[in-house]
C-alpha positions, -999 to 999 in steps of 0.1 A, spaced: 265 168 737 256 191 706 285 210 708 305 180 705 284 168 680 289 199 660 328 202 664 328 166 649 310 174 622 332 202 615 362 180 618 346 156 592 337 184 568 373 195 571 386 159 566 358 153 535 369 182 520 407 175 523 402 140 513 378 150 480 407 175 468 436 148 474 416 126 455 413 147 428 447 161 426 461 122 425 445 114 393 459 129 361 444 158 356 440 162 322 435 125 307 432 115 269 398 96 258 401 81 223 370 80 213 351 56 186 331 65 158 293 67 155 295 65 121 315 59 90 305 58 54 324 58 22 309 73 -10 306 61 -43 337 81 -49 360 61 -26 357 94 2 354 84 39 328 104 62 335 99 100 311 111 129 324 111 164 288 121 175 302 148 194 325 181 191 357 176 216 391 193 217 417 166 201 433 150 167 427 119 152 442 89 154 444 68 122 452 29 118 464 26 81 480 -5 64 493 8 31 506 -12 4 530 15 -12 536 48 -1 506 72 -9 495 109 7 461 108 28 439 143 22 421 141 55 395 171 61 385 175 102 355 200 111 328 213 133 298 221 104 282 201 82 271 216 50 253 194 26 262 160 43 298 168 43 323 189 64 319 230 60 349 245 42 345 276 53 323 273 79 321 315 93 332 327 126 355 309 146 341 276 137 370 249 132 380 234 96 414 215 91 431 202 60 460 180 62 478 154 38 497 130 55 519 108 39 515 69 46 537 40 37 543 5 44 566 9 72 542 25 94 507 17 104 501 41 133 497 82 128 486 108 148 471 137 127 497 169 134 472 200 131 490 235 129 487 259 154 460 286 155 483 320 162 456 334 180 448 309 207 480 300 208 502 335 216 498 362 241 473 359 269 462 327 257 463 294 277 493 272 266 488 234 265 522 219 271 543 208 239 534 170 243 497 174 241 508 188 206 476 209 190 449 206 193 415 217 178 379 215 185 363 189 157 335 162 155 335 150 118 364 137 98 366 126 61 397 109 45 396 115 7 399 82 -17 423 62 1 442 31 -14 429 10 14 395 2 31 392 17 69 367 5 92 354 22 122 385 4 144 407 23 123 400 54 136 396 73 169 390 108 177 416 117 204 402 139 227 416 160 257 397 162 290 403 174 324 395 146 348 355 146 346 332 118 363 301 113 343 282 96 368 285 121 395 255 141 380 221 129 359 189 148 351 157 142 333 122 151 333 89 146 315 102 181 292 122 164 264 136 197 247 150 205 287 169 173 286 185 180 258 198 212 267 207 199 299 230 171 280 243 201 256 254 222 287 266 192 310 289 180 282 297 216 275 314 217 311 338 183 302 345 194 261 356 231 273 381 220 299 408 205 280 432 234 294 432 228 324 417 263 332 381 275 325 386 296 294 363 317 269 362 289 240 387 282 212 388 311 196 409 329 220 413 303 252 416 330 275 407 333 308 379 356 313 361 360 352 324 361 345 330 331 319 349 316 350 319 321 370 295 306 347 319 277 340 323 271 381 287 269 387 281 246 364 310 224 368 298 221 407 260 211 398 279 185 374 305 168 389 328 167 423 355 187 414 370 218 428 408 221 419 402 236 385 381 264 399 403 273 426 433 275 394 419 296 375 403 323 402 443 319 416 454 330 379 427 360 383 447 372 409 476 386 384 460 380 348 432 404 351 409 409 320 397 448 309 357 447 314 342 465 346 319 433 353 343 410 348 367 422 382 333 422 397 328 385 396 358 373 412 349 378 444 316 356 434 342 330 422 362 329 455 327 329 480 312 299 456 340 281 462 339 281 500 301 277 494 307 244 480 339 231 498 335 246 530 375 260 526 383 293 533 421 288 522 415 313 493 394 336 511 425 341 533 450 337 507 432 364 485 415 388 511 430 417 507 430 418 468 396 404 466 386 435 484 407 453 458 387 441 431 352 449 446 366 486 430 353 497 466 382 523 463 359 539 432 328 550 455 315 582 458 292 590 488 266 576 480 280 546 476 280 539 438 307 536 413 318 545 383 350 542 358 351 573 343 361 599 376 395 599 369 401 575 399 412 548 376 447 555 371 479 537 365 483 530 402 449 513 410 450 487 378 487 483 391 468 471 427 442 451 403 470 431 392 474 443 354 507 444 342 503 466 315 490 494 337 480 518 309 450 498 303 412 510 316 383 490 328 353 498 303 318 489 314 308 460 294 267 450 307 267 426 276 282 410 245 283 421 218 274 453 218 254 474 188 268 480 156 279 516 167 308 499 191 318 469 167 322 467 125 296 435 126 265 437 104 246 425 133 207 412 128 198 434 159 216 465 156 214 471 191 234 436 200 230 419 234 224 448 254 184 454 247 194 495 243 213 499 272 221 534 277 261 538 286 262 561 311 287 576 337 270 555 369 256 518 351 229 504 370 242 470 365 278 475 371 264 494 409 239 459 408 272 440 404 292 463 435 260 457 460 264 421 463 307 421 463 296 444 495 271 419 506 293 387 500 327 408 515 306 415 547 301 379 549 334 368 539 351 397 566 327 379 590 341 345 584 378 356 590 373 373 619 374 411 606 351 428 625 354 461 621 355 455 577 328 431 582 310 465 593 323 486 570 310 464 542 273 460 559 271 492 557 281 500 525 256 472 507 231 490 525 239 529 511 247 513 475 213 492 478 194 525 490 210 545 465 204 523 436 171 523 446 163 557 451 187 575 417 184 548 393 151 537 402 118 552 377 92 556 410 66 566 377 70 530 357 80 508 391 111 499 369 149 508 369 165 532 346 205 518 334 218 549 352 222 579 367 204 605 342 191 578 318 153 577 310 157 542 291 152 509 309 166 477 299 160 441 305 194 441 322 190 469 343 160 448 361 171 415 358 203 420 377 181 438 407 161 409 412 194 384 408 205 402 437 174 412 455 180 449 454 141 451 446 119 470 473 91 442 482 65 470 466 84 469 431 85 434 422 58 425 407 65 457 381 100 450 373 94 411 371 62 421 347 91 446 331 115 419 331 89 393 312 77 413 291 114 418 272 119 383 265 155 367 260 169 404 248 203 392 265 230 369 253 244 334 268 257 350 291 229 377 305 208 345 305 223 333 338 211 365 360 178 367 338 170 331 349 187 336 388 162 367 393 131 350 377 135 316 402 140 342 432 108 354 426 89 326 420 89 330 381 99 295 378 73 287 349 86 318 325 121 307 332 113 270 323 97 283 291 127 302 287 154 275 289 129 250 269 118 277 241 122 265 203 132 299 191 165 309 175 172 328 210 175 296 224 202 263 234 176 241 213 188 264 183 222 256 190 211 218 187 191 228 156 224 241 139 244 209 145 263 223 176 268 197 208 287 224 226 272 255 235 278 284 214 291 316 223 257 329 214 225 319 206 233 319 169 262 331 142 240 358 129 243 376 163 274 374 167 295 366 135 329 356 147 317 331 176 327 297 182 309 267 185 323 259 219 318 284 249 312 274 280 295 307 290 267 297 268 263 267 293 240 285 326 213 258 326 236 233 339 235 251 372 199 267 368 185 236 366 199 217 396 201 251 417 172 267 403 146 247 388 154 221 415 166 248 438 190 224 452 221 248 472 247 249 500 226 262 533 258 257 548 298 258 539 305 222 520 272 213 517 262 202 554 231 216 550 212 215 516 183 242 507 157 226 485 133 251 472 117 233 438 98 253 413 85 222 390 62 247 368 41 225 348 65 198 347 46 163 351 79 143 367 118 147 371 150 131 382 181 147 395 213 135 409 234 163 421 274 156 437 283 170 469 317 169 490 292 144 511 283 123 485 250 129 461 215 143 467 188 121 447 157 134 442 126 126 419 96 147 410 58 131 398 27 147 393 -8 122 401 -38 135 386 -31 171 392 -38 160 426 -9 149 444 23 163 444 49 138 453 86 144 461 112 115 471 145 132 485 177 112 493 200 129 512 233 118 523 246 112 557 259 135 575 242 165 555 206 181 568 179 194 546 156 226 544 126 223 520 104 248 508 81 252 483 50 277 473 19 263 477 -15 273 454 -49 275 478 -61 247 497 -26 227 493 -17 209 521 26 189 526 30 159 542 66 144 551 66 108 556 31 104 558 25 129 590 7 164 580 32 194 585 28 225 601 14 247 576 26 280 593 63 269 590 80 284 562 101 257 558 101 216 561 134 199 578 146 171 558 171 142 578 199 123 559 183 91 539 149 88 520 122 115 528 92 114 514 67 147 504 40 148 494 17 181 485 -17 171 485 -45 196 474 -79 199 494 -99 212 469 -122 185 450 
């Protein structure tokens, strides 16, 4: 009877996942939102200022009744400076100027922007030639016009792939973390007006750890799948040059079967996803490195680069100090806290361990015994290796690589993201680890945060993601940004944009971190809920699934009682976990659990815990 049971449930995973990707790919994919203003005022000068409210890739749609023909100056931008659109607003931050003639015999006009060479040539994403061009904008001012124009007259017209708002929510009793959280979840919908994930605006190229970043969070945000599995597809044969960067597409391909319980990719892709592990660069020991000789025209051929003369180049973070780029950066050292480039790069070997870990389990899954074997083995000789040679026994921390004696934040935070850290060492390389603050960028924030919540550090990484400092996603509120930047401010990195998804991890780390709601099992049959609440006093979360949504709420009574209310869908099982102080006792339902079991089964519907303490 419960092997039946289970093939069925199979068989419905198999259909649900089918089903949720037909459904998807029926509707249009990318659709067209023309969006109202929040505001419009006119000046005692006879000038128009429009506000959208909110940054989105489109042009602007004016209703104009003119009474004789007459040019309209209309100004669109991202920055404010003084109550009115920045001119020259630095960076890659979006200004437009365009005069558009208007007469009587026409009352309808679509703004026609001119094309940005850069994000519009070479390795760049192409929008087909009716979406026309389009550019990232959220204010809009008309200069004197002959005629009066009300807030009907205008609409921002924006460019979307298909996005469900109500398929995710989150709040909590932290009102700085809600705003980041509605900063990144938007971030997801404004930055996928392409169609596939892409760096931001000022390039719109496809880049794999952006990719990665982007994926999580579009999964923790809504139901969607196809426009992952696009862009790890165009991976396959538009490669991009850093070291790290091949190394996350095999974490693209394995969160995708994570989440959808589809292995078509897995199979489609096997043998170049084991390609771009850059297994074929290991010495003995197991590690890796780019600079043997071994990367030669034939093995970026087998990477899928078509210009084969290119090199991989170790990248750890971005940017880099002021000795690799002509920036006058404020920290001179950029994003990299110091990191020492060296021949073997602790994090780029961090990086190798878990493709070996994740291609053992993927070999597994398709039957490949004898690789599945292979690659068990060789996560466990690069994990020993890394942590005997790039290990500092003295400090308890790691060094960034072979015949370095400087540690960085990155070094350590990417051993604990992948749990390369001997039990003994934890508590010095997560005291390491804490003591460097957020010396990463955007984009190092998403391992900083992933190793911190595997180790329990759940109330440093809530301070983290809710700090106030100009290291921070409030800062990019502060400056007038509602997508996430490409870094946590201009001044530390002067050409970014004001629209990069990469800058965007807390929509992920808060539903599969803070929450630590995560497949147990291919498409979500099982869910793993392991909390980490910190001094949170209450919290909501709605998080999509290919099963429907997991509901959850969070409340603190009287420092007393810990009370969680869990809604899980049917079909779909639950395993919750949390770490309890002394003398705290769970109860599920109202019955007393075991308190030797590392771990509390939850059933589909409405579960109840509650943590109560015993100590008066």
């Amino acid at each position: 009877m419960n092997k039946l049971f289970s093939v069925l449930t199979l068989l419905f995973l198999l259909l649900s996942t089918c089903y949720a990707i037909t459904q998807v790919g029926s509707k249009k994919a990318i659709q067209i939102e023309r969006i109202a203003p929040v505001a419009i005022n006119r000046s005692p000068e006879g000038d128009y200022f429009i506000d959208f409210g909110k940054d989105a890739f489109g042009t602007l749609e004016l209703t104009y009744k003119a009474k004789e023909p007459e040019t309209l100056v209309i100004s669109l931008g991202e920055k404010l400076l003084n109550g009115k659109i920045d001119r020259n607003p630095g960076g890659s931050i979006r200004f437009a100027e365009v005069s558009l003639p208007v007469s009587p015999a026409q009352t309808s006009y679509t703004i026609q922007l001119k094309a940005d060479k850069r994000n519009t040539s070479g390795a760049a994403v192409l929008l087909p030639d009716s979406a026309g061009v389009v550019m990232p904008f959220r204010y809009a001012e008309i200069k004197n016009p002959g005629q009066k124009i009300t807030a009907s007259d205008v609409r921002q017209k924006a460019r979307f792939h298909y996005f469900d708002e109500s398929q995710s929510d989150f709040s909590c009793s932290d009102t700085v973390l809600n705003q980041v959280w509605k900063l990144c979840k938007y971030s997801i919908k404004a930055t996928s007006f392409a169609g596939l994930y892409i760096d931001g605006d000022r390039e719109r190229i496809p880049y794999e750890a952006d990719a990665y970043l982007n994926q999580l969070g579009h999964y923790c945000v809504d139901k969607e799948y196809d426009m992952a599995r696009s862009t790890i597809e165009h991976f396959m044969s538009h490669p991009t040059w850093p070291t790290e960067w091949q190394l996350h597409v095999v974490l693209l391909a394995y969160q995708d079967y994570c989440y959808s319980g589809d292995t078509e990719l897995l199979k489609k892709y096997y043998d170049q996803l084991k390609t771009k592990t850059l297994m074929d660069l290991a010495r003995e020991d197991g590690l890796i490195s780019t600079t043997t000789g071994k990367v030669n025209e034939e093995f970026m051929r087998k990477l899928g680069f078509s210009d084969s003369k290119q090199r991989l180049r170790d990248i750890v973070d971005w940017p880099a100090g002021q000795k690799d780029t002509s920036w006058k950066l404020v920290n001179a050292e950029g994003e990299r806290d110091g990191y020492e480039m060296v021949a073997i790069n602790t994090m780029v070997n961090c990086f190798f361990y878990e493709n070996m870990r994740l291609m053992a389990e993927i070999a597994g899954l398709l039957d490949k015994q004898a690789d599945r074997e292979y690659f068990e083995k060789m996560a466990a000789k690069v994990k020993e290796s890394i942590n005997q040679k790039l290990f500092n026994t003295e400090k308890g921390i790691y060094v960034d690589g072979e015949g370095s004696a400087h540690s960085s934040l990155h070094a350590n935070m990417m051993a604990l993201a992948f749990g390369i850290v001997a039990p003994e060492n934890i508590k010095t390389v997560t005291n390491f680890v804490k003591s460097r603050g957020m010396a990463c960028s955007v984009y190092g924030s998403q391992y900083l945060l992933e190793g911190l919540y595997r180790y329990n550090e759940g109330q440093y990484a809530l301070d983290l993601m809710s700090a106030t400092t100009d290291r921070s996603w409030w800062n990019m509120i502060r400056v007038g940004s509602t997508i996430t930047m490409e870094a946590w401010d201009m001044k530390y990195k002067p050409n970014s944009d004001w629209n990069h998804a990469w800058g965007a991890a807390p929509a992920n780390i808060i539903p599969r971190c803070l929450w630590g709601i995560r497949p147990g099992a291919p498409g979500y049959s099982k869910a793993i809920i392991h909390p980490q609440m910190a001094d949170l006093k209450s919290g909501s979360i709605r998080v999509p699934t290919l099963l429907g949504h997991i509901n959850a709420e969070y409340r603190v009574a009287g420092n007393k009682v810990k009370t969680y209310n869990i809604e899980i869908p049917a079909r779909m099982t639950g395993e919750f976990s949390v770490v309890l102080t002394y003398g705290e006792t769970i109860f599920l339902n109202g019955k007393k659990t075991d308190p030797s079991a590392q771990s509390i089964g939850l059933k589909p519907g409405k579960n109840k815990i509650e943590i109560k303490s015993n100590i008066h």
